[in-house]
C-alpha positions in Angstrom: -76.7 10.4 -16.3 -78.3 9.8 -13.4 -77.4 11.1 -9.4 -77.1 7.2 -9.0 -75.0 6.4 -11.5 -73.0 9.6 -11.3 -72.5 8.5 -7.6 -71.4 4.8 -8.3 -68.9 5.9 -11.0 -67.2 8.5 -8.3 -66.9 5.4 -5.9 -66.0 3.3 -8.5 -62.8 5.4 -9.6 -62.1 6.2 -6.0 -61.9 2.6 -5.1 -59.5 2.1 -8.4 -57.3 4.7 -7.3 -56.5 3.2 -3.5 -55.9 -0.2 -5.0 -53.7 1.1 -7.3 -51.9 3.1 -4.6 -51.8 0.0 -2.1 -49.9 -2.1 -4.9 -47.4 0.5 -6.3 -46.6 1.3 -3.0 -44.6 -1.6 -1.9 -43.2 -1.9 -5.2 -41.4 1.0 -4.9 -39.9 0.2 -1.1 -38.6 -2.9 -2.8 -36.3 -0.8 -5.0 -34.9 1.1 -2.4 -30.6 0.5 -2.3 -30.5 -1.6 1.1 -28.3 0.4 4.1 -24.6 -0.4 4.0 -23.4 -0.9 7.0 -20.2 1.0 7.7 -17.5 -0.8 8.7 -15.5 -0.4 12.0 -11.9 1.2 12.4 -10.3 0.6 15.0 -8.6 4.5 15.9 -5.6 2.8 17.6 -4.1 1.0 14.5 -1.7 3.5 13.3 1.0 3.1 10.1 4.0 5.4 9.9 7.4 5.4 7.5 10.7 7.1 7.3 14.4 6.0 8.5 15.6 4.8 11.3 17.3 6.8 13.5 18.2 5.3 16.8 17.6 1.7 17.9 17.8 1.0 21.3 17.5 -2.7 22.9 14.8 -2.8 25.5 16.3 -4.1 29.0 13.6 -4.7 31.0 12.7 -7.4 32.7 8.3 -7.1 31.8 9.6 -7.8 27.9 10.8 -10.1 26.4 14.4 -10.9 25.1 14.9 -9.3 21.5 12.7 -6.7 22.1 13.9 -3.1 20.4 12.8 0.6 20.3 12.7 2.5 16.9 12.6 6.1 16.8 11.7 7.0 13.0 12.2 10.1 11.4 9.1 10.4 9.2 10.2 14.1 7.8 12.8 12.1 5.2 10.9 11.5 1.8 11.1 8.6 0.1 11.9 9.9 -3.0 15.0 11.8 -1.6 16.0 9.2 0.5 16.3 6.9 -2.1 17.4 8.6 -5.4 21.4 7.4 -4.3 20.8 4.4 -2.7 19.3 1.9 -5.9 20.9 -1.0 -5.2 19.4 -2.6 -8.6 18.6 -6.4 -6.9 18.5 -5.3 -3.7 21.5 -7.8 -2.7 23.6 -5.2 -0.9 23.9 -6.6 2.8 22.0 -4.9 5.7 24.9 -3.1 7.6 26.3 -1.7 4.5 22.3 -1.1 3.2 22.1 0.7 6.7 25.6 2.6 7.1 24.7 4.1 3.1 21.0 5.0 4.3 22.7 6.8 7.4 25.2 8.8 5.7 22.5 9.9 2.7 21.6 14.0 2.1 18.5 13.1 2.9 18.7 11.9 6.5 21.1 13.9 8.0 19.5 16.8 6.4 15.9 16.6 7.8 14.8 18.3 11.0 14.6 15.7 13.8 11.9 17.1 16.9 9.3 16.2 18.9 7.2 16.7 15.4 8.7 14.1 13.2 10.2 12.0 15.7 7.8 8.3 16.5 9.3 6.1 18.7 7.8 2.4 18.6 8.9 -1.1 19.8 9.2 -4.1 18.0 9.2 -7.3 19.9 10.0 -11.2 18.9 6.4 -11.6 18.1 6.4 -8.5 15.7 6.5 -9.5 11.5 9.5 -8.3 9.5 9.1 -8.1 5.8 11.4 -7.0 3.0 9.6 -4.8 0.6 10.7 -3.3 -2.9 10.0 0.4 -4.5 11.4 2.4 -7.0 12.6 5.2 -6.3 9.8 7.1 -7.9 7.1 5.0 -6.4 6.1 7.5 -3.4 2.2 5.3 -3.4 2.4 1.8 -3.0 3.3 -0.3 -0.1 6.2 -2.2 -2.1 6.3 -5.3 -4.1 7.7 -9.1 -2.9 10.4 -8.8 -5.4 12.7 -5.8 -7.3 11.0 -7.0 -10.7 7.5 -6.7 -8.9 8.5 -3.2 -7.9 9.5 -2.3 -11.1 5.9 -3.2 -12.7 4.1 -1.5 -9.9 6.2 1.5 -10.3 6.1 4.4 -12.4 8.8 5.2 -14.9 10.7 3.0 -17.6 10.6 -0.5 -17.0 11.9 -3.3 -18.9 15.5 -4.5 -20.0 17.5 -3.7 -23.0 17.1 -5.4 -26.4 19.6 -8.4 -27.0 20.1 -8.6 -23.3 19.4 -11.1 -20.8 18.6 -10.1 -16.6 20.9 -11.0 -13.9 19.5 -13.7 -11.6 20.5 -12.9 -8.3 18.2 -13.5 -4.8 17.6 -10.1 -2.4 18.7 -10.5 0.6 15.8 -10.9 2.9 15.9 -8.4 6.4 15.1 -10.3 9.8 14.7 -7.9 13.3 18.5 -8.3 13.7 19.1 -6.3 10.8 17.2 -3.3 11.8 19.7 -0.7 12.1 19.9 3.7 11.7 19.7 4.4 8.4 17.3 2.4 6.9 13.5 3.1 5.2 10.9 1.1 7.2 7.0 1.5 7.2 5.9 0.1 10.5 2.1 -1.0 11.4 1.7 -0.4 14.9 -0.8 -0.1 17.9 -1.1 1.8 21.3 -0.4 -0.5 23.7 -0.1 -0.2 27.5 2.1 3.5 26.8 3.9 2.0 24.0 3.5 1.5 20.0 3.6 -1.9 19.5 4.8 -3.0 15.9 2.7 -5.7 14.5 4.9 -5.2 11.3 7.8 -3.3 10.0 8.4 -3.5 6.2 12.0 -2.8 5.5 12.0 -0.8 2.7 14.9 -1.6 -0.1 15.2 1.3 -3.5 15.5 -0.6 -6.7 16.2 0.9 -10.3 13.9 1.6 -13.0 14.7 -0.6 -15.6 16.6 -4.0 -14.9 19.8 -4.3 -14.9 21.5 -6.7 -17.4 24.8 -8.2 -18.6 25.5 -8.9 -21.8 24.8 -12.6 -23.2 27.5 -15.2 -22.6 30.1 -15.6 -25.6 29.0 -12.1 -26.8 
């Protein structure tokens, strides 16, 4: 072969490879994952959970009327708290649900300090909701309903053979009925020196496994 030729042919290949490079090159930036943008949390928005301890109305004249001060102990466990106080549909009324709570093992016997103790206020504006666990359900936030609560929750669930479920409606917790000795989980955020409670979940123990009566006649 020729110096001529020989030469072309270099060019010739050089030229092959830079187009090739020029096309695969954007190719392979297409395939790159795109950049997920991180979402935002905003550091104030705290959540915290144990029993009542003290309720105090707010008297001041810069809130509103109806306006109360929580102080929650968050060192009582759920699990403790709640193993004696199943009430199966959740129909037991709010001062005996909170005079049981109050009396239990498991808040009288938890340290109450500066460590465990948050105080937060819950105003007219804040949300109340009544919210169903089992007692072995230490995870979720609570179900709508006890029968909710016992498919979300771990251990039996169900009803015995041959026998039919009780129908009977929980009773449904309003800001009047938050009293000392009851479980709450309570969303709040710092606000002007205080926690402001955008909402407090009362938190109501329900069995297992359903409870049932035997079929009429029977």
């Amino acid at each position: 072969m020729s110096q001529a030729a020989l030469r072309w042919t270099v060019c010739g290949l050089a030229g092959a490879m830079v187009a090739l490079t020029s096309v695969s090159g954007p190719a392979q930036e297409k395939k790159a994952p795109p950049k997920v943008a991180r979402q935002r949390v905003d550091p104030s928005a705290e959540r915290v959970s144990g029993v009542i301890v003290k309720v105090e109305p707010i008297k001041s004249g810069a809130e509103p009327r109806g306006a109360v001060r929580l102080t929650i102990n968050t060192a009582a466990v759920w699990r403790d708290w709640a193993r004696d106080q199943v009430s199966a549909e959740g129909n037991q009324s709010p001062r005996k649900a909170a005079e049981r709570g109050a009396n239990s093992v498991a808040t009288k016997g938890q340290p109450q300090d500066k460590d465990t103790l948050v105080v937060v206020q819950v105003s007219p504006d804040s949300k109340v909701e009544t919210r169903f666990r089992t007692s072995t359900d230490e995870a979720s936030k609570g179900a709508s309903t006890p029968a909710a609560a016992r498919d979300t929750g771990a251990g039996p669930k169900g009803r015995s053979p041959g026998a039919r479920q009780q129908v009977a409606r929980p009773v449904q917790y309003k800001a009047a009925d938050l009293k000392t000795g009851l479980f709450i989980e309570a969303d709040f955020r710092r606000a002007g020196g205080d926690n402001a409670v955008s909402t407090v979940a009362v938190i109501r123990p329900v069995s297992d496994t359903a409870p049932t009566e035997k079929p009429a006649g029977k």
